[in-house]
N, C-alpha and C positions, 0 to 999 in steps of 0.2 A: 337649603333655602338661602337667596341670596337677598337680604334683607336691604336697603339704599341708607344712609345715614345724611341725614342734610343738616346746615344750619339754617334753612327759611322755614319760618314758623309757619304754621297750616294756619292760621288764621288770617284771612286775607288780609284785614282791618294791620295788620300788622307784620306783612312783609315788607314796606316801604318802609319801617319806622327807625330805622338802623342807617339808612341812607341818608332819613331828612330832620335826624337827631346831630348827624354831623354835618350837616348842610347848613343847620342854624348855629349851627357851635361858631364855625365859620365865618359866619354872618354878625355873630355878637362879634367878635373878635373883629374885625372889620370895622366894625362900627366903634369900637372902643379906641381902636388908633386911629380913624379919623375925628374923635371927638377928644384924644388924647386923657382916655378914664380907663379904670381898671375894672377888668372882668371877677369875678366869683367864682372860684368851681371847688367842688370835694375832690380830690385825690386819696385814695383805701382810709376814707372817713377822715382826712386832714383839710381843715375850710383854706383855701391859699385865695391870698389877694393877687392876682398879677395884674403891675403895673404894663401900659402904653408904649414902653419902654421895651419893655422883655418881650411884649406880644410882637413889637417889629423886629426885634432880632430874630426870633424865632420864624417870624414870615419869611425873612432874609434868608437863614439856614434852609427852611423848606425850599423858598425859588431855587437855589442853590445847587440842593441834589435834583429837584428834577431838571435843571438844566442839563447833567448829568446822565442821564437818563436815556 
């Protein structure tokens, strides 16, 4: 028996929710450097403040490699 292994959840309501959880991640981050504020997130249960600052460099590294690409 050849059994499929997927990662998309069977439940409709939540096949999209992995795409538009980083879509708004995105979004706040966006929004934090043009308002020049720091975002919130948990990292393996660590609260980090990141500043407006580090979120553009970090945009800067991403343009970066995928210009690469």
């Amino acid at each position: 028996m050849n059994a499929q292994v997927s990662d998309e959840p069977l439940d409709p309501d939540l096949r999209g929710a992995l795409t538009a959880l980083k879509r708004a991640a995105r979004r706040a981050r966006d929004i934090a450097i043009q308002t020049n504020t720091a975002i919130v997130v948990s990292e393996n249960g660590v609260v980090r403040h990141i500043g407006a600052e580090e979120l553009r460099r970090e945009r800067a590294l991403e343009d970066a490699e995928k210009k690469k690409i």
